[in-house]
VOTIGU-857173 format. One record per residue (C-alpha): residue number from 1; residue in one letter; x, y, z. Coordinates in steps of 0.02 Angstrom, whole numbers, plus 32768, in hexadecimal, padded with zeros to 4 digits. Example, Ala and Ser with C-alpha at 12.3 -4.5 7.8 and 13.67 -1.06 7.14 Angstrom:
! VOTIGU-857173
[node 1; a; [8267; 7F1F; 8186]],
[node 2; s; [82AC; 7FCB; 8165]],
This chain:
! VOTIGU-857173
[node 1; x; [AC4A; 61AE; CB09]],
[node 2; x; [ABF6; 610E; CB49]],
[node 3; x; [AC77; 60BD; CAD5]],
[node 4; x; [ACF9; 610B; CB45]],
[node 5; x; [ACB6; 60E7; CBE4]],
[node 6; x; [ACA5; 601A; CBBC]],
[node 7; x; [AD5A; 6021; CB80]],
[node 8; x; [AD9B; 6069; CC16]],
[node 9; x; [AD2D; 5FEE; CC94]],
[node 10; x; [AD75; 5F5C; CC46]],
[node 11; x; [AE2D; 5FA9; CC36]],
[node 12; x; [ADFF; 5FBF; CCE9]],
[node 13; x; [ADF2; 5EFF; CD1E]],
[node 14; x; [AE65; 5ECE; CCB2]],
[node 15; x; [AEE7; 5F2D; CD0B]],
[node 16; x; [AEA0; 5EF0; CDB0]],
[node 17; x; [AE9E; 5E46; CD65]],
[node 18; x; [AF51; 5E57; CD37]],
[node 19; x; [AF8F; 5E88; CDE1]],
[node 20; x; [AF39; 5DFC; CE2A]],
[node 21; x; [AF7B; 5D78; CDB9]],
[node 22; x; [B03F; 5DB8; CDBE]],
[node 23; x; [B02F; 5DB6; CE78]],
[node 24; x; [B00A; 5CEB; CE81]],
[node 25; x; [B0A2; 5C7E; CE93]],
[node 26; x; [B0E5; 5C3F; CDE7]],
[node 27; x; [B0CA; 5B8C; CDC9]],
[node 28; x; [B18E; 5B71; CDCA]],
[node 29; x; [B176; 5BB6; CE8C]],
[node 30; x; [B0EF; 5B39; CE9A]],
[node 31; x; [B15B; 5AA5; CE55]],
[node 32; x; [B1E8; 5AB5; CEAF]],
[node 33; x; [B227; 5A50; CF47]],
[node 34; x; [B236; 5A7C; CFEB]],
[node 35; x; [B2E9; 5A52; CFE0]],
[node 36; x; [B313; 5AB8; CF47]],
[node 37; x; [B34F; 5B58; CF79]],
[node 38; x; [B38D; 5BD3; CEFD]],
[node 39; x; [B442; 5BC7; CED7]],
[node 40; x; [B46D; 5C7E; CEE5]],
[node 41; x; [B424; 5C71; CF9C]],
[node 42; x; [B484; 5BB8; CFB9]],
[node 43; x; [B530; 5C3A; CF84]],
[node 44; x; [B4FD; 5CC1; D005]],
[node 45; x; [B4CC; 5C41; D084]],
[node 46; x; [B58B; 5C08; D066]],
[node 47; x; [B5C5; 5C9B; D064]],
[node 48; x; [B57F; 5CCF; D106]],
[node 49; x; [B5C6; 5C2A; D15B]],
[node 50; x; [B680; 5C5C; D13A]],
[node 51; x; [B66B; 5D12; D180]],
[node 52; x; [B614; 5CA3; D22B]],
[node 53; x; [B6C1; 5C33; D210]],
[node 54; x; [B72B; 5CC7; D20A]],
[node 55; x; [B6D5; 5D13; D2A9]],
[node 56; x; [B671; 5D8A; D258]],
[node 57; x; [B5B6; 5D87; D292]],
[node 58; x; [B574; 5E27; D24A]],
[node 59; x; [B5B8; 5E12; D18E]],
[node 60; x; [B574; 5D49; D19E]],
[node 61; x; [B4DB; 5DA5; D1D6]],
[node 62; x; [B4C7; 5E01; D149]],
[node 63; x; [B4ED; 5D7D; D0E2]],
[node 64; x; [B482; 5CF7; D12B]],
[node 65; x; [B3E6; 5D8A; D117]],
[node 66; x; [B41C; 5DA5; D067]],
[node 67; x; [B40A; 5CEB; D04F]],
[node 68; x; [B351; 5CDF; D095]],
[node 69; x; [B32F; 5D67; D00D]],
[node 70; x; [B372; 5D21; CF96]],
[node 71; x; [B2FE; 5C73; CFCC]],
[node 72; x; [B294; 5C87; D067]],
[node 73; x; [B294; 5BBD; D075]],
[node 74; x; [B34D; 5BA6; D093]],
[node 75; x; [B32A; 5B5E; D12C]],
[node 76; x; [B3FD; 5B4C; D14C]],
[node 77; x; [B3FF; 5C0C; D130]],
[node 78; x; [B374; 5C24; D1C3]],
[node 79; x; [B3DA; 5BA3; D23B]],
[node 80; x; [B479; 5BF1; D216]],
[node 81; x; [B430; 5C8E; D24A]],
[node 82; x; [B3EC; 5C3B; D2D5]],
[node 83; x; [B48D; 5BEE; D313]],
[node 84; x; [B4EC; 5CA9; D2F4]],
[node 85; x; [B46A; 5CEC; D37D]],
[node 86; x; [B48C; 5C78; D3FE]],
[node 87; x; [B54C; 5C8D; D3D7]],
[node 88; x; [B527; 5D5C; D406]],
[node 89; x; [B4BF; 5D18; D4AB]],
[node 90; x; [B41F; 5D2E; D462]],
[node 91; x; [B3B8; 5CB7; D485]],
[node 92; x; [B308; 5CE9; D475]],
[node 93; x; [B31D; 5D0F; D3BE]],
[node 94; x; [B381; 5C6A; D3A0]],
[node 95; x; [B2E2; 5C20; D3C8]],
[node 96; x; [B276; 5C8B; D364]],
[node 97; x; [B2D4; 5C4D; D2C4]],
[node 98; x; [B2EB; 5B9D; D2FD]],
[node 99; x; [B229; 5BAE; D307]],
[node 100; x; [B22C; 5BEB; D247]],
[node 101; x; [B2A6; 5B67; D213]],
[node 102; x; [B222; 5AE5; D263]],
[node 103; x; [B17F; 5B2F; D1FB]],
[node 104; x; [B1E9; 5AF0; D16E]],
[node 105; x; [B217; 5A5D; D1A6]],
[node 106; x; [B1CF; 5A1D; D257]],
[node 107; x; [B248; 5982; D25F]],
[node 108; x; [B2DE; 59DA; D23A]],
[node 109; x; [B355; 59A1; D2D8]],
[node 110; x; [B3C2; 5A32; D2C0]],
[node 111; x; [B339; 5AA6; D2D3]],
[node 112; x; [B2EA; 5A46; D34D]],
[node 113; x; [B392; 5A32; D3C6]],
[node 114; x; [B3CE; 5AD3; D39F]],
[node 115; x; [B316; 5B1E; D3D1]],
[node 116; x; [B337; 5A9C; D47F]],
[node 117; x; [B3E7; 5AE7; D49D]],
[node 118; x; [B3AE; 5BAC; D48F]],
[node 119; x; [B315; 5B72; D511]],
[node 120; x; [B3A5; 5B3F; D577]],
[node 121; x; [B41F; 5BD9; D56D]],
[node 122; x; [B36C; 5C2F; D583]],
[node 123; x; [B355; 5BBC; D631]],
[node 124; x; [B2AF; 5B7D; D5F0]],
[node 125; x; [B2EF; 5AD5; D615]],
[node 126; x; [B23F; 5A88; D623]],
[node 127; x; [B227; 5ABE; D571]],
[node 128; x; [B2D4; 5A81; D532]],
[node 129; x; [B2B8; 59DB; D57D]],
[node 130; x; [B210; 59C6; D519]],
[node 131; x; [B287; 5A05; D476]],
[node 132; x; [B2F8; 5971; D4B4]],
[node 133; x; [B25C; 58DC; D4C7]],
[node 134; x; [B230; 591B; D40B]],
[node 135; x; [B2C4; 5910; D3B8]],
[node 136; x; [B2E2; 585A; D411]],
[node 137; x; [B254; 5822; D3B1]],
[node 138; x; [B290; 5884; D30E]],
[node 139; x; [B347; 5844; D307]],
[node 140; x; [B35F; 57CE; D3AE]],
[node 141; x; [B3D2; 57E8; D440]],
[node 142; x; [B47A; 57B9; D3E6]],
[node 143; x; [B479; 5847; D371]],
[node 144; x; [B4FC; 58C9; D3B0]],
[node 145; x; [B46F; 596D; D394]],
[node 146; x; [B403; 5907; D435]],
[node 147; x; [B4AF; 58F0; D48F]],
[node 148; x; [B4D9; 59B4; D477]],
[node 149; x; [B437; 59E5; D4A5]],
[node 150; x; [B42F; 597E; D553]],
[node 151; x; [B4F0; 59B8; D573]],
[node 152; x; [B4A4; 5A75; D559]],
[node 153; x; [B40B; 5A52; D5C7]],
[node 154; x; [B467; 59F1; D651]],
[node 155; x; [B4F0; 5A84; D64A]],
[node 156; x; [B44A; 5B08; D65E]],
[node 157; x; [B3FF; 5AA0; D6EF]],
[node 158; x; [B4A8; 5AA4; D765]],
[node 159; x; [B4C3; 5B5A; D732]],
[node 160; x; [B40C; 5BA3; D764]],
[node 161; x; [B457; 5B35; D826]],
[node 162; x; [B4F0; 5B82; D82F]],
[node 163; x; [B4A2; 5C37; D801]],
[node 164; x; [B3FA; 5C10; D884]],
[node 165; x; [B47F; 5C04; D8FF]],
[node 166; x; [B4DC; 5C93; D8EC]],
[node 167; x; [B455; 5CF1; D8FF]],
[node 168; x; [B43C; 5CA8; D9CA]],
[node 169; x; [B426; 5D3D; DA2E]],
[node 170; x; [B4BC; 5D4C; DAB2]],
[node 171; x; [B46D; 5D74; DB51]],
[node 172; x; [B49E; 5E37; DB82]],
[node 173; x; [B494; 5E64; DC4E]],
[node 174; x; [B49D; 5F1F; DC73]],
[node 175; x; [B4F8; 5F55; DCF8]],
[node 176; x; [B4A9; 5FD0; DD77]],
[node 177; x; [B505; 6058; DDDF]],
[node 178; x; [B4B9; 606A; DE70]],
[node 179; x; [B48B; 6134; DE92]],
[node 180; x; [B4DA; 619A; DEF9]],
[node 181; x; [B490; 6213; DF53]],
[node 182; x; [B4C1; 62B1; DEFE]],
[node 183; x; [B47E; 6309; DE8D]],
């Protein structure tokens, strides 16, 4: 009996020991570099860009999500998915997965404009404009991502005018009729 009970402790944490070890990352995982995606996810990242070229947003969706499971570091995957939520006027996520795209890779000017430009369409243009100074000092003020991004934020700024002044109030004056005497 105490035979049995030993046998079943140590079966015990050897199990739990088990569990534990096939839940670390494999040291291929640990080896690889941040720039080697799986190719399975590179083909439904692909994939996913000719539904967005053939004006399909919700099958590129579903591909570009496939891709990220397939490879949760295929930083082009989170962009393009980034890029497909501005395209449906949604800017708040846009910049949610700009912001994931950045985690991977902070100096990635794609990210980084692309996060500027969805500030913009957002009409935090304070925000943008810091998004802007950065990616001057990442890739300088002749790349064409900096001149897009200043384009989008200048185009913001004289928007937010135009649509303050529409909303002047117009001055209303009520008429009165003066009262008769009957009732």
């Amino acid at each position: 009996m105490k035979r049995w009970e030993n046998a079943m402790r140590i079966s015990f944490l050897a199990i739990g020991a088990g569990l534990v070890l096939a839940s670390l990352p494999t040291a291929s995982d640990a080896q690889r570099a941040d720039n080697d995606i799986f190719p399975r996810s590179i083909a439904l990242q692909q994939e996913g860009h000719q539904a967005q070229e053939a004006g399909d947003l919700d099958q590129a969706i579903d591909f570009y999500e496939s891709a990220l499971a397939a490879d949760p570091r295929n930083r082009s995957a989170i962009i393009a998915l980034a890029q497909v939520a501005r395209a449906q006027g949604l800017p708040g996520k846009a910049i949610g997965l700009y912001r994931e795209a950045l985690i991977l890779e902070p100096k990635d000017i794609v990210a980084l404009t692309g996060q500027g430009e969805a500030l913009a369409d957002k009409g935090a243009l304070e925000l943008a404009r810091e998004k802007l100074a950065e990616a001057e000092r990442v890739c300088g003020a002749k790349c064409p991502q900096v001149a897009a991004l200043e384009k989008t934020i200048a185009s913001s700024a004289s928007k937010r005018v135009v649509a303050a002044e529409a909303l002047v109030p117009t001055p209303v004056v009520a008429t009165v009729k003066p009262a008769t005497g009957q009732n």
